[in-house]
C-alpha positions, -999 to 999 in steps of 0.1 A, spaced: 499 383 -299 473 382 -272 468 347 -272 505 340 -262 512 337 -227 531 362 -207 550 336 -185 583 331 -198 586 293 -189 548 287 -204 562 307 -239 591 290 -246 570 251 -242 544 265 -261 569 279 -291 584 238 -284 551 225 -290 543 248 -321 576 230 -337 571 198 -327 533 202 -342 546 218 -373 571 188 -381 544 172 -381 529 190 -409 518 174 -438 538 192 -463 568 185 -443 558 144 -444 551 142 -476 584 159 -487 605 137 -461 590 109 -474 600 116 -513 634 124 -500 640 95 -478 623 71 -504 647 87 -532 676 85 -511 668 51 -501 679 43 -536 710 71 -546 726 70 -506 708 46 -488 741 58 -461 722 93 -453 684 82 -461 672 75 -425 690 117 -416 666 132 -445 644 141 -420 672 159 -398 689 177 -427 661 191 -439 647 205 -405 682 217 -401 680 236 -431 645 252 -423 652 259 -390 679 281 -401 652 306 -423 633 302 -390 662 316 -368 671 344 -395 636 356 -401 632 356 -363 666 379 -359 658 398 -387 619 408 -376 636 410 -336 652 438 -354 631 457 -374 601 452 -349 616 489 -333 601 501 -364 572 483 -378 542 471 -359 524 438 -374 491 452 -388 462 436 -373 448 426 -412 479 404 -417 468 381 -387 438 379 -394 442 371 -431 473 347 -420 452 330 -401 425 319 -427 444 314 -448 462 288 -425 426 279 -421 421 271 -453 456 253 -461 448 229 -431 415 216 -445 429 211 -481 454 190 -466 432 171 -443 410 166 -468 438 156 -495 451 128 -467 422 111 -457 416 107 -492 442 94 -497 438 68 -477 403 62 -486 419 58 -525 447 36 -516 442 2 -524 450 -28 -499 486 -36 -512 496 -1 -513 514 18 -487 493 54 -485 518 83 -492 517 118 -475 501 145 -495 517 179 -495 511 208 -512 543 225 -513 562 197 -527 545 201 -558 565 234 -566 596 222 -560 600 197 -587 633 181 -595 643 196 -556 625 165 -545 653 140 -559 682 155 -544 709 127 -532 735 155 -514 731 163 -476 732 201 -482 708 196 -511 683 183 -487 688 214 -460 683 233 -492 652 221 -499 643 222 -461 652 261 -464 630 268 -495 603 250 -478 603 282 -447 601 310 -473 563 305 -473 535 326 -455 528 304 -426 564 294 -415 572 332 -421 541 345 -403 548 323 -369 582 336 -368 579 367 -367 550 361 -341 575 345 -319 603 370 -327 579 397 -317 571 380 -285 607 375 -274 614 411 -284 588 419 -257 603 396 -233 637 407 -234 650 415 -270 667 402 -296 685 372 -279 648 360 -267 636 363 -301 662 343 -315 663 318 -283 624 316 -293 634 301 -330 659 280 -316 631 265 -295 611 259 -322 636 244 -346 644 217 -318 607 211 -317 604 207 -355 635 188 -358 630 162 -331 595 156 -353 609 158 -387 639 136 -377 619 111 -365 597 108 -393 623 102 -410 639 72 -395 604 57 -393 601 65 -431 636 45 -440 620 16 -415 586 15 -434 608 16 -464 628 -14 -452 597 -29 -443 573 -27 -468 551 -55 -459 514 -54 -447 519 -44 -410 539 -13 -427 510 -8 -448 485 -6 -418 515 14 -403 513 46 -432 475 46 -428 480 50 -391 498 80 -396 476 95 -427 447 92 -407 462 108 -376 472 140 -397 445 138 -420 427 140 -388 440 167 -368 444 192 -395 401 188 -404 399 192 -363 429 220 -356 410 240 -388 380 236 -373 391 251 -340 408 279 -355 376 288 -377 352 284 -346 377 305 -328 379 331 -357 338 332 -362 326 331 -321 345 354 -294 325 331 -271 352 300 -283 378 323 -281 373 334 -249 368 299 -236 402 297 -250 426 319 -233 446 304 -213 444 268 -228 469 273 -255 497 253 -244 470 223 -231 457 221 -268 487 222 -281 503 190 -259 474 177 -267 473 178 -311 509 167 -307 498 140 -284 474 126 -305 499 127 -332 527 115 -317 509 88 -300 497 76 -335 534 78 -351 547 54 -317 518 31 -332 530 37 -364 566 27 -353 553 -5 -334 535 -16 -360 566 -15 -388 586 -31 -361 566 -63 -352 572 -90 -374 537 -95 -398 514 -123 -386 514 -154 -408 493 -166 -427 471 -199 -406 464 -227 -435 
C-alpha cells in the first residue's frame, strides 16, 4: 500500500498501466492464442474478439472482487505477511514464465511459429477449446480466481476505499479492466493476423513477441526481488512507480507494434 501514490490522477494511470501490463501476461497470451487458434477453425466469425471476450469476462471477477473487498475492508485489514508472501510468490511465477518463453523460443525450430507458454492454461484443459462467446468470458473469469489477479484487486480496492470509498474502488477495477482489455484484445486480433499469415515474416513476428515477454518478466522479477532483498532499491524507488510501469508496457508494446508490422508486410522473395 505504501508504494501507491496518493495523487488521485497518478493512481488511476498507474492502476491503467498495471492492466495494460497484465494483458500482457504470459498466461493470458498463451491462453488467447489456443483460443483464437481453436476458433480460427470452429468460428473463424468471432476468432479475431477471443481476446476481448475473455478480458471481458476477467475483468468482471476483477470488478466484483474489488466491490466485494471495498466492502469488507471496514472490517479486515490486509496482514502485512500476505504481501509479502504475494509478492514472491509473483516473484517466482514471473521467472518460471520468463524462463519457460525464452526457451521456447530458443527450442523452436526455423519453420515453426514459437507459441506462448502459460502456466495456467494447463489446468484448464478442455476449457481451452471452447467455440461459444460466453464460453470464452468464462474461461477469461476462471482465469481471475488466482492469487495474483485476486491479490492486486483487492490492493486497488483498498486504495480507492481510502480515496473515497466504494465507488473509487470499483472505478479503480474498471480502470484496470480497460487497461487489460485494450492489451488482451489486441493480442488477439494480431493472433488471428499471424494465423492468417503463417509465413516466415509471422514466424520472426511470434519470436518478436516471446522474446519481449520472455524478457520483461526475467527483468520485472528481478526488480521486484532486488526491491524485496535491499531497502536501498526500494527506496530509490518511491516515487518512480508509474515511470516503470510506462516503461515495461513500453517495451512491450513497442515490440507487439513490431510484431504487427512484421505480420503485415508482405515476406521478401526469394533472389535466384
Amino acid at each position: 500500500m505504501t508504494a501507491l501514490p496518493a495523487d488521485g490522477l497518478a493512481l488511476v494511470l498507474l492502476v491503467f498501466v498495471f492492466g495494460v501490463k497484465h494483458g500482457f501476461d504470459a498466461d493470458h497470451l498463451a491462453t488467447i492464442d489456443g483460443l483464437t487458434r481453436f476458433n480460427a477453425r470452429a468460428n473463424p466469425r468471432w476468432a479475431r474478439f477471443c481476446g476481448t471476450l475473455f478480458s471481458l469476462g476477467h475483468g468482471a471477477v476483477v470488478i466484483a472482487i474489488a466491490l466485494a473487498v471495498s466492502l469488507l475492508s471496514r472490517h479486515w485489514t490486509t496482514p502485512e505477511w500476505l504481501e509479502v508472501s504475494g509478492a514472491w510468490i509473483s516473484i517466482g511465477f514471473l521467472t518460471l514464465l520468463g524462463v519457460l518463453n525464452l526457451r521456447a523460443v530458443l527450442a523452436a525450430e526455423a519453420h515453426e511459429m514459437v507459441l506462448p507458454v502459460g502456466l495456467k492454461g494447463r489446468w484448464l484443459g478442455r476449457l481451452g477449446r471452447i467455440a461459444h462467446p460466453a464460453g470464452v468470458a468464462l474461461v477469461g473469469a476462471l482465469f481471475a480466481l488466482s492469487f495474483d489477479t485476486v491479490s492486486q484487486a483487492a490492493l486497488f480496492a483498498v486504495a480507492g476505499v481510502q480515496a473515497g470509498g466504494a465507488a473509487h474502488a470499483v472505478g479503480l477495477g474498471l480502470t484496470f479492466m480497460l487497461g487489460m482489455l485494450l492489451a488482451d484484445g489486441a493480442n488477439g486480433f494480431w493472433i488471428a493476423r499471424l494465423i492468417a499469415r503463417a509465413d516466415g515474416t509471422a514466424r520472426i513476428a511470434s519470436r518478436v513477441m516471446a522474446l519481449a515477454v520472455g524478457g520483461m518478466s526475467l527483468l520485472v522479477a528481478a526488480w521486484g526481488a532486488a526491491r524485496m532483498a535491499w531497502p536501498g532499491v526500494e527506496a530509490w524507488g518511491e516515487g518512480k512507480e508509474l515511470a516503470l510501469g510506462f516503461g515495461v508496457v513500453g517495451v512491450i508494446f513497442v515490440s507487439f507494434i513490431l510484431g504487427i508490422h512484421l505480420a503485415r508486410d508482405p515476406a521478401p522473395e526469394a533472389v535466384g
